[in-house]
N, C-alpha and C positions, 0 to 999 in steps of 0.2 A: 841670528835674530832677523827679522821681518821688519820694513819701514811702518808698520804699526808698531811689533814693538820696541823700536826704536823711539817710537815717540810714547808708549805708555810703559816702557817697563820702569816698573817702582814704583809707580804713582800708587799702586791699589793699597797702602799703610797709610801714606801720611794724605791722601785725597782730600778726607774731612776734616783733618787739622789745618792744611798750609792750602789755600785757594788763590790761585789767579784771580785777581781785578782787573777787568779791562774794560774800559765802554762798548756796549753793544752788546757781550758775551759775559754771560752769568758763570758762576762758578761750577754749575752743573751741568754746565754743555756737554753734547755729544759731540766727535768728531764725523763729518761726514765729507764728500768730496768737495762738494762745495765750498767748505770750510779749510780746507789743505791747499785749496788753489789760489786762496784771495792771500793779498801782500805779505800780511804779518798775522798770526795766529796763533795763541794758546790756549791750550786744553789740559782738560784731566781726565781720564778717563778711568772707569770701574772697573773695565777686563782688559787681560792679554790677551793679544788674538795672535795665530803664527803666521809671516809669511813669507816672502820670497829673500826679503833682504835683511845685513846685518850690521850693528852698531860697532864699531871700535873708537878706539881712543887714541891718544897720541901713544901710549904706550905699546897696545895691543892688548889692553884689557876690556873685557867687557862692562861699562857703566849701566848703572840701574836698582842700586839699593835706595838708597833717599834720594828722593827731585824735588827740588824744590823750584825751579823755574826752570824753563825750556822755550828755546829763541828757534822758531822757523825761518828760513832764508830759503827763496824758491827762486827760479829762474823770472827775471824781469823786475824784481824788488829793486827801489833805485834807494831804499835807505833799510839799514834794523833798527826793528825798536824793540828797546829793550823792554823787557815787564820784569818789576819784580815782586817780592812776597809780599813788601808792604809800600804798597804804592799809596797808600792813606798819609804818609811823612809828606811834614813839609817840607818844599824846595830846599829849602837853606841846609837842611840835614845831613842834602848828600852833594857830593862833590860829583866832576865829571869823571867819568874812566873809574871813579872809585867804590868802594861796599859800602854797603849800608854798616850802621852801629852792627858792634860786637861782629865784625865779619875780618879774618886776613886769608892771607895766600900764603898755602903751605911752599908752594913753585918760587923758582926765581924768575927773574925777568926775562931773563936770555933765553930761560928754557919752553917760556909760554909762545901762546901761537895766536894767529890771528887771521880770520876771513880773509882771502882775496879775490872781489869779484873782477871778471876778466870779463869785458864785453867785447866779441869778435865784429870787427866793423869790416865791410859796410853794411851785412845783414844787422845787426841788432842783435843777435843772439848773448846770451850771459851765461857765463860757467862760473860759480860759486866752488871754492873747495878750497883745505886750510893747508897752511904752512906756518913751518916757522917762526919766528919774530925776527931770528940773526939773518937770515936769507936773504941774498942780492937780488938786482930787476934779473942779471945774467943767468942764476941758476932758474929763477922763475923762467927766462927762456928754453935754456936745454929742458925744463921737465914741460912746458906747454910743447915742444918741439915731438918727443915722444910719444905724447897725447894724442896731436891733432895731425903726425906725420908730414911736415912741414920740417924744412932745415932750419937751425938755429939761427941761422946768418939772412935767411931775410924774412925774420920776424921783429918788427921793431912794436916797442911799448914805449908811452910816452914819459916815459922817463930815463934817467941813467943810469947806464947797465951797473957800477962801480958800487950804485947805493942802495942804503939795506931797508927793511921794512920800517926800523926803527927809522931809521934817518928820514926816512918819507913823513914820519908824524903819528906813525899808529902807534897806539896802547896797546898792552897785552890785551887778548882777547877782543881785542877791535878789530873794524873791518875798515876795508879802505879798498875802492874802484880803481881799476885801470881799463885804457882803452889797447888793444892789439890788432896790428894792422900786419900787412905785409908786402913785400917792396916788389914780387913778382906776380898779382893774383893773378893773370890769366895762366901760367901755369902750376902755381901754387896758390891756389886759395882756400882761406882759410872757414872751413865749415867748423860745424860742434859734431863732436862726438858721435851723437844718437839726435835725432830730429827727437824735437817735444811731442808729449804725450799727451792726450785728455787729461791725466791724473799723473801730475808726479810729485813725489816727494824731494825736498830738499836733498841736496850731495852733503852740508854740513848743517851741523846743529850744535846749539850750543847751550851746555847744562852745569846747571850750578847744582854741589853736590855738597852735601853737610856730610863734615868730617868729626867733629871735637865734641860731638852732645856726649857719647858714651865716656870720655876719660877726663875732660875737663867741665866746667860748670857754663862755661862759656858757648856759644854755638860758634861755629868757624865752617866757614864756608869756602870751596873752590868751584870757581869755574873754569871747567871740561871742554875743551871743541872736538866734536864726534863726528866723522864721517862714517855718511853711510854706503854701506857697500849693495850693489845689486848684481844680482845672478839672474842669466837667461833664464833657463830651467823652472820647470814647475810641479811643485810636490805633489807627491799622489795621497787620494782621500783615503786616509786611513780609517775613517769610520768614525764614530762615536757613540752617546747615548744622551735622550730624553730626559728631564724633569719630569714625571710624572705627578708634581702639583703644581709645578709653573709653567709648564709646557718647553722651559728652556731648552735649548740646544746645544752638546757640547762635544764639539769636535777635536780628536788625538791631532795631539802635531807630529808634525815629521822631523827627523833631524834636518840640521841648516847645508850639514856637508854634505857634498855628493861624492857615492861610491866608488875608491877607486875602479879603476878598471882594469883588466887583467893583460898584459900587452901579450898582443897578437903577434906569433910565433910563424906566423905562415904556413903550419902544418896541422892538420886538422886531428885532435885526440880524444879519445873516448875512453870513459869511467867501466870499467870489467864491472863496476857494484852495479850501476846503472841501470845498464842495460837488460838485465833479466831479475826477473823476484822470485826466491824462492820459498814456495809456500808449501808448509807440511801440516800433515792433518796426522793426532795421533792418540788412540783413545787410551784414555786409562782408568783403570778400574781399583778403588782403595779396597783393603783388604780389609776382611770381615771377619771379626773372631768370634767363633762358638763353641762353644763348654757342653759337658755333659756333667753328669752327677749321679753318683751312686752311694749304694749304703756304705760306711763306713764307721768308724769309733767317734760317737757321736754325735754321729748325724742319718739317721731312717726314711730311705726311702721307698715308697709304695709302689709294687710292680703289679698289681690290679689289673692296669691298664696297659702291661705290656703284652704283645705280639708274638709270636712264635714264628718264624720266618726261614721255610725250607728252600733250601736251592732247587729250581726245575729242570727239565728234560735239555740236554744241550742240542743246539741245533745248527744243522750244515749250514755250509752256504748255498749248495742245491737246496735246503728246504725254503731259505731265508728270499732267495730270487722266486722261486715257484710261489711261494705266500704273497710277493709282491706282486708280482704275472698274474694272480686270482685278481687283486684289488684294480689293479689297472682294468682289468676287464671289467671289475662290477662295476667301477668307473667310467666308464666308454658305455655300459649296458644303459645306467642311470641316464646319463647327457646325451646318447641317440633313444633313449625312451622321453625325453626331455623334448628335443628337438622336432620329433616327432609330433608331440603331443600338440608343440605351440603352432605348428605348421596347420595339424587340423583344425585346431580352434582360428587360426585365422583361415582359412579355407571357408568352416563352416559360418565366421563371421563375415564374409565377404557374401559366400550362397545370401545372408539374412539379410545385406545390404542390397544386394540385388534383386530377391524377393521382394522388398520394401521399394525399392525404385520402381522394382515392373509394378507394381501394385497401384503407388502415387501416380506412374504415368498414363494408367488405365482408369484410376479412380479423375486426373486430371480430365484426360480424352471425351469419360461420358458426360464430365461435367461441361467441357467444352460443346460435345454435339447435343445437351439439353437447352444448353445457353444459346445453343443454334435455332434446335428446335422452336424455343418460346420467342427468340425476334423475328423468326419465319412464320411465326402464327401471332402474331404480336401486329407485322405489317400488315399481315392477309385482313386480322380485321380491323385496323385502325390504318389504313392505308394514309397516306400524308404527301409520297412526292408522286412522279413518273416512274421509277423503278417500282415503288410498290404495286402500282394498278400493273405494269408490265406483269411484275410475280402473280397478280392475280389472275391477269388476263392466261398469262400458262398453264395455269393447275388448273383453269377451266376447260382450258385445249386438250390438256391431258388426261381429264374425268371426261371427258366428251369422247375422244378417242377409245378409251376404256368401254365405257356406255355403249360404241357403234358397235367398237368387237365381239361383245357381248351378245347383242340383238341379232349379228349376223351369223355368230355361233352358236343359236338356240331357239332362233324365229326365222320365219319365211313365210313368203305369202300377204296376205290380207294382214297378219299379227305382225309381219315386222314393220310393215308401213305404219299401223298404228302405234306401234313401240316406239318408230322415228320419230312421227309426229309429237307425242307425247316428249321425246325428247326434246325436241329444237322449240316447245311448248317452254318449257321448264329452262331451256340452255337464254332462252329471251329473258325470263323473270329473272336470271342472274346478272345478264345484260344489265338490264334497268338499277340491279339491288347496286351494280358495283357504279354505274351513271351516279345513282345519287348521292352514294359516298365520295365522288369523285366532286360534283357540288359542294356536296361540306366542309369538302378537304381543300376546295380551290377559295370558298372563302377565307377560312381561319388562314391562307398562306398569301392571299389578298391585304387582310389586315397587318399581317407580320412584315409582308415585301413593303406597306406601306408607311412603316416606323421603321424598318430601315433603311429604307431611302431617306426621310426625316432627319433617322439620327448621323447618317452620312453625310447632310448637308450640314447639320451645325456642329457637326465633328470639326475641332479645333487643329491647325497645322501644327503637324509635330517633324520632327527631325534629331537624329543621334547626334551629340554635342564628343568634342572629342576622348572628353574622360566616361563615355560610355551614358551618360545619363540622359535621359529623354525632354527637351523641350518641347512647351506648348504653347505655342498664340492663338489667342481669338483676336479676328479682322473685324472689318465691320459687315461683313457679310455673312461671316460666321455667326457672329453676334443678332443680326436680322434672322437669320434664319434659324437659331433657336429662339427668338420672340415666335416666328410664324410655327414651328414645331411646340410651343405650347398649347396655343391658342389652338391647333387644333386637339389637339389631348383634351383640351378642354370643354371644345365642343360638341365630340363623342361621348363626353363623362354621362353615364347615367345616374338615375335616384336624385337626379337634383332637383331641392325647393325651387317655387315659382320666383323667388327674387334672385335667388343665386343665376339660375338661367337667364334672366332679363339681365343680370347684370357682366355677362359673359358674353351675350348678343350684342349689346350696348358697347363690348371692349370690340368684339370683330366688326361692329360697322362701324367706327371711327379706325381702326387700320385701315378697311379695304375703302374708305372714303378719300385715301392719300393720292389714288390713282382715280382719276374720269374716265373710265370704257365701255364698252355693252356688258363688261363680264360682271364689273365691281356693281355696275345698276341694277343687275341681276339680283347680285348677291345680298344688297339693301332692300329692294323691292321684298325680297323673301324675308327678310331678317325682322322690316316694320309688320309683314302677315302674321309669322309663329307671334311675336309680341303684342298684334292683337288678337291674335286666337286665345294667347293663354290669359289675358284679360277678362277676354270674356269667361274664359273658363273652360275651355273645351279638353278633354281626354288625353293624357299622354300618348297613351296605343293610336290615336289618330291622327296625331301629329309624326307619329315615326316616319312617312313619307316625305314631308314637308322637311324637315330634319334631313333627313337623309339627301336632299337634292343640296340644301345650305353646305352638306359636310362632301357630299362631291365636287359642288362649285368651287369652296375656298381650298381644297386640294387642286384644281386646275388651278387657281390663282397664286398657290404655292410653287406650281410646274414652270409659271411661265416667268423666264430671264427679267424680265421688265421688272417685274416683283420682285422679285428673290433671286440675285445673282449668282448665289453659291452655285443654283442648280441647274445651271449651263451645261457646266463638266458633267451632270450624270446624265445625263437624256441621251436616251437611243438615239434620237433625230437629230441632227445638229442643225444650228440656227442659220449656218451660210450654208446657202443654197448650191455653192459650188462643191462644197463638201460629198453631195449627195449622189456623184457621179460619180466618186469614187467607190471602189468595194460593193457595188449595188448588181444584185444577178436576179434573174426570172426566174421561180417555182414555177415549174410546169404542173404539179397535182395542184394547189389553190390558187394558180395567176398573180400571186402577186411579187412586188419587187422586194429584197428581204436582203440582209449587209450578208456579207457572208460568214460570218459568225454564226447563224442562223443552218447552214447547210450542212450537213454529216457527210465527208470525202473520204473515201480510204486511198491507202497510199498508193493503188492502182489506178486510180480514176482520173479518166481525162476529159470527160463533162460534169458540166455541173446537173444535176439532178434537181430530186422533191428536196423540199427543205425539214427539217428535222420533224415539225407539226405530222407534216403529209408522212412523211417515214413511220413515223411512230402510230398515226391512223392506217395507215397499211397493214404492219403489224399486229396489232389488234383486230381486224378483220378479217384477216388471210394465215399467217402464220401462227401469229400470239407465241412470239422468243423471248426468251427471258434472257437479257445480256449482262445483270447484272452480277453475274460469277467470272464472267470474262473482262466485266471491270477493276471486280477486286484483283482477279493477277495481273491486270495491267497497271493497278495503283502501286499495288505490293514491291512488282519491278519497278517501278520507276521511283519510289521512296529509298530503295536498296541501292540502286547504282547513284541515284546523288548523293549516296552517304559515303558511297566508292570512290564519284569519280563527277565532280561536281561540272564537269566540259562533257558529258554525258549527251548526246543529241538525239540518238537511235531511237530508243525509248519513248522519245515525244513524237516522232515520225510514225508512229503506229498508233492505229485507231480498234475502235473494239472489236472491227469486223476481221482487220486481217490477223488480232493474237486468238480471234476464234480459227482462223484458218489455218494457225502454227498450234492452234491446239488440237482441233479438229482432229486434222488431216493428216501434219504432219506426227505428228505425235499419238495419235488414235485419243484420245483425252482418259489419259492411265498415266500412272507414274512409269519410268521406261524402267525401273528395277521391282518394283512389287506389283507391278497391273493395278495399283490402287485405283479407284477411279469415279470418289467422292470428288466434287469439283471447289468441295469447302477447304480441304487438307490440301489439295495440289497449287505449288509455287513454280514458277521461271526461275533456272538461276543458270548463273555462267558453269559451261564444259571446262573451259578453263581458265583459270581466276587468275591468271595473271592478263588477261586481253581483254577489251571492251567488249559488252554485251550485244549480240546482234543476232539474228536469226539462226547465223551458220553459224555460232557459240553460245550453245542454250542446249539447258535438259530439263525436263521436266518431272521434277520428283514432287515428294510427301516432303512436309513441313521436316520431321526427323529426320530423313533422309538426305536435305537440302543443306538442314546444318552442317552433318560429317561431313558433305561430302566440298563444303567451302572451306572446312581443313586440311584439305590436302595438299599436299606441295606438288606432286607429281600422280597425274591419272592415268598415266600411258603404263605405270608398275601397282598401281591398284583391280583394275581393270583388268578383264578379260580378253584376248584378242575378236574373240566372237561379238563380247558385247560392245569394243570399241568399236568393231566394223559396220555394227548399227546404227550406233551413233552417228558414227561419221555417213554414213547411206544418207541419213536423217538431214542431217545440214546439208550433205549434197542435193537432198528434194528440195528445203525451205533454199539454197541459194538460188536455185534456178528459179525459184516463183517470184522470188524477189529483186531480182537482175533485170526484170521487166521494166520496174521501176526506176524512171532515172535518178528520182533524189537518193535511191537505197542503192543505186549502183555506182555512183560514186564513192561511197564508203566500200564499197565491194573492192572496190578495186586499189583504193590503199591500202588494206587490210591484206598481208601476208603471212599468213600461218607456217610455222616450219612443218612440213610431212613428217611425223615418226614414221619407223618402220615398220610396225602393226598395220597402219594406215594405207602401204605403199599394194596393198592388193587389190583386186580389181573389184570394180564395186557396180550395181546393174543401176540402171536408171530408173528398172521399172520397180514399181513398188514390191514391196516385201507381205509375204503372208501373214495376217493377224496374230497368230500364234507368233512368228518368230520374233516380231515387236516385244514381245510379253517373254520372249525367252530368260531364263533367271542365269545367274552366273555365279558359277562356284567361288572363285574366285571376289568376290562381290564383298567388300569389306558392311556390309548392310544384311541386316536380321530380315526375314521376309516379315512382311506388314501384319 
């Protein structure tokens, strides 16, 4: 038994008959720690619970059929108090040491026991545990001696060793304190046991136990002193089961005893059964009984329906193997006619998948060179930037060209001079037609560059906050400067009524009136005019002038820092004067001084030149070049290699003039494996894709072709030795053009290519024949174009 149920076993019969009274503690009480650790304590409790320790008696029997009281004594109690069943009697009823009415002792005197608490001095400590009643202080020495391992001889208790418990004054079942000291503690001192615990349970207890209800009429009572026993050891959860309508909990106990153990023999033995399992598998089949039935005396059966059944031809075992040798072959016939068949069907479904590819990729292609075709004739007439009037300025060069060859292959004389004139008649009128598109097209990009400069200025500061999300503040400059970015929207608004307008004038000359300068008195002076012009009444169409000077002034007054802060940071010009000595170079074609932002350098150039204006005016009067194919492969590379290789430099070091010279020239402007030589289809891509891009590692193919050939791992076993010899020619031309260069010759010269051995033959400087550039290679993992 368990120090629970030492203190509940029995209670759960007589619980709601016989109740403890005590102040403080109702008869329903729970036991809980709390309640175990304070002086004096009793309970009742509803369940047995199992645990670590066990109740005995004086005899060695287990108690716990009827309880009728139960006395805790715990370490530190300096008295017990008794409780009993009917603490409702009055005083005079009961004597000391004695039973209540109708109670004896079936025990003799001699043979009952009694509490002895032993308080170990000079720590304080108390050991509670029962003996005897005949027992000397002497034997109470020799058994504390055993206890606490201290010798018997100098343990002294204060009293004398000769005298008995009785003789001391205890009653049966009383308790009675003594002090124990000892006469040598620095080398015998006297500790407890077991140092205290958060939770302990009393060593003795003492139970009054009804004996005489079942045989006499009378109830007769004994009181029990039980010690209890404690074991290290802690049982293992055996499991239990749930109340599934109280939810209660109710867990197997374990036994109180522990297992012996098997003493260890020093030789290590092992079980033959153990060690191996033997498992047999063995089918059986019950036995099936069938009956036949025929006609007999009494009983008629119908052969209607019987069979006639001759024995056949007998046959060898040469025929019996030959007959199988057929089957294996029809078999073998069928599954390679099988194999066959599935082989073609995928063959021919794979031709249908490829047919269906070339088809998609041809039906893609034209749809690509239409979508070409219509934003090529899209710009020509609705022209919009610089590159477009460039595309127009070409195809006039080129129809002009066309037109001379013409007249000189078919007129001479007095007819061709009039044919010329007639032309350069004509080639003027196109002049002019593309001039005044060029008017129309610098307005509407006047308007656009001037809301967004606007909306640049009252664009609010943003910044990435750490979890990725975008912050926004508006300053107060910001904020200024979308008040002045309305007001002008507002000012350009057309279709406005006569009060709406006066009352929009009325808003901008009370802003521009915050500032006194020549510009703001300007802009007042005009502002009090349109307001009596439209007084009087005068014509919208003749006020557009007047309008239009108010909506350029408060645009300078939007421009100027003074004003509007924000737009410091975007003006070309910077405000300190010292600034403007910086980055400032001479255009020798229009004289003026221009940042150098302004100037087109290729990466050859060691003066500075016309400035982009002048360049681009040259062009259009002298050559008319269209460079806008050699921008798209210079965008193309340089979007591909920062997606490669984002420390990518090269790429931004080249300008349009010299990827025309590496397309040009070095590369004839063809793809180096199909001669393609649409300049829409043709890409830059790396020779060899494990190395950074640069002149001396670059091939120029078709869009399809560029793809495959960035899958390759290794080009030195794809390739040809002829066509890698070209290539490699190829980079040996662009090196040398480019080694001029000092910013491109320091990358030259960190960049160490390993030589293959295709590579290691001798290669000429001078160029190579047209044809051999265009050479095709068998070898060529690439379909011709």
């Amino acid at each position: 038994m368990s120090e629970e149920d030492a203190e509940t076993s029995g209670l759960n019969g007589i619980a709601d008959e016989q109740n403890v009274k005590k102040e403080g503690i109702g008869p329903e009480a729970e036991l809980d720690e709390s309640q175990v650790e304070s002086n004096t304590t009793e309970h009742l409790l509803p369940d047995v619970q199992d645990s670590d320790t066990g109740v005995k008696t004086e005899t060695g029997e287990l108690v716990g059929e009827t309880v009728h009281k139960s006395t805790f004594l715990t370490s530190g109690e300096e008295d017990t108090v008794e409780a009993t069943a009917q603490a409702d009697l009055p005083e005079d009823s009961m004597q000391d040491g004695a039973s209540p009415k109708k109670t004896t002792f079936s025990n003799e005197v001699g043979n009952s026991t009694a509490t002895v608490k032993i308080m170990l001095m000079p720590e304080g400590h108390m050991m509670t545990m029962a003996f005897a009643i005949g027992l000397t202080v002497k034997e109470l020495k020799y058994h504390f001696a055993t206890e606490l391992k201290v010798p018997s001889e100098l343990i002294q208790i204060s009293q004398n060793d000769h005298r008995t418990l009785i003789e001391l004054g205890v009653q049966p079942h009383g308790t009675i304190q003594l002090e124990m000291t000892s006469s040598d503690p620095e080398n015998h001192p006297i500790r407890p046991v077991k140092p205290q615990q958060d939770y302990n349970m009393p060593d003795v207890i003492t139970v009054r136990v009804q004996t005489g209800i079942f045989f006499t009429k009378t109830e007769t009572f004994q009181d029990v002193v039980v010690e209890i026993e404690r074991v290290t050891h802690r049982k293992a959860f055996l499991g239990g089961y749930r109340h599934k309508a109280t939810e209660t909990e109710y867990h197997h106990a374990a036994v109180q005893t522990i297992a012996k153990r098997k003493p260890i023999k020093g030789v290590g033995t092992f079980s033959r059964d153990t060690q191996t399992v033997t498992v047999k598998s063995q089918s059986q089949q019950c036995t099936n009984s069938t009956s036949t039935q025929m006609t007999k005396i009494g009983c008629y059966v119908s052969n209607m329906e019987d069979k006639l059944i001759s024995p056949g031809s007998y046959i060898t075992a040469a025929q019996y193997h030959s007959k199988r040798l057929r089957a294996v072959i029809t078999l073998q016939m069928y599954t390679r006619r099988w194999q066959a068949k599935r082989m073609t069907d995928q063959l021919r479904q794979d031709r249908e998948l490829r047919l269906t590819w070339m088809e998609k990729e041809g039906r893609r292609k034209r749809e690509e060179k239409e979508e070409q075709i219509k934003a090529e004739y899209h710009r020509r007439m609705n022209p919009q930037c610089r590159d477009d009037f460039a595309l127009l300025y070409s195809a006039l060069e080129k129809w002009r060209k066309e037109e001379v060859e013409h007249i000189d292959a078919t007129l001479d004389g007095a007819e061709r001079k009039a044919a010329l004139c007639a032309l350069l008649e004509q080639e003027s009128q196109l002049i002019a037609s593309i001039g005044r598109h060029r008017i129309a097209a610098g307005e509407r990009n006047y308007d656009k560059a001037v809301q967004a400069f606007l909306e640049k200025c009252a664009a609010p500061k943003r910044w990435r906050a750490f979890d990725g999300k975008m912050t926004q503040v508006d300053t107060q400059y910001t904020i200024r400067a979308k008040e002045l970015r309305d007001l002008y929207s507002s000012i350009n608004l057309q279709y406005l009524n006569q009060e709406e307008r006066l009352d929009v004038l009325l808003t901008l000359k009370h802003t521009v009136k915050e500032h006194d300068c020549k510009l703001t008195q300007n802009i007042v002076e005009l502002i009090d005019r349109e307001a009596d012009l439209l007084m009087r009444g005068v014509k919208e169409t003749n006020l557009e002038g007047l309008r239009k000077r108010i909506s350029t002034l408060f645009l300078q007054y939007i421009k100027t820092p003074t004003f509007n802060p924000e737009v410091a940071k975007l003006l070309k010009v910077p405000q300190d004067p010292a600034q403007l000595r910086k980055n400032i170079y001479f255009c020798r074609g229009c004289s003026r001084y221009l940042l150098s932002t302004d100037f087109a350098l290729t990466a050859n150039a060691r003066l500075v030149g016309k400035c982009r204006s002048c360049s681009e005016l040259d062009n259009e009067a002298r050559r008319r070049e269209d460079f806008s194919h050699y921008k798209t492969i210079l965008r193309r590379l340089r979007k591909t290699e920062a997606q490669r290789n984002k420390e990518a430099k090269i790429t931004y070091l080249l300008q349009e003039q010299d990827l025309r010279y590496l397309v040009d020239v070095v590369w004839g402007a063809q793809s180096a494996l199909s001669a393609w030589s649409d300049m829409h289809d043709l890409v830059m891509v790396r020779w060899d894709c494990q190395w950074e891009w640069s002149p001396w590692n670059c091939i120029l193919l078709t869009k399809g072709e560029a793809a495959a050939h960035i899958k390759m791992e290794n080009t030195e076993k794809a390739y040809g030795v002829v066509f890698i010899r070209n290539v490699k020619h190829k980079h040996t031309v662009a090196k040398k053009y480019f080694s001029k260069i000092p910013v491109m010759a320091k990358y030259l010269q960190e960049v160490d290519f390993p030589v293959p051995p295709s590579s290691r033959l001798c290669l000429s400087l001078s160029p190579l024949p047209h044809h051999h550039s265009c050479m095709s290679n068998k070898n060529s993992v690439f379909d011709d174009h």
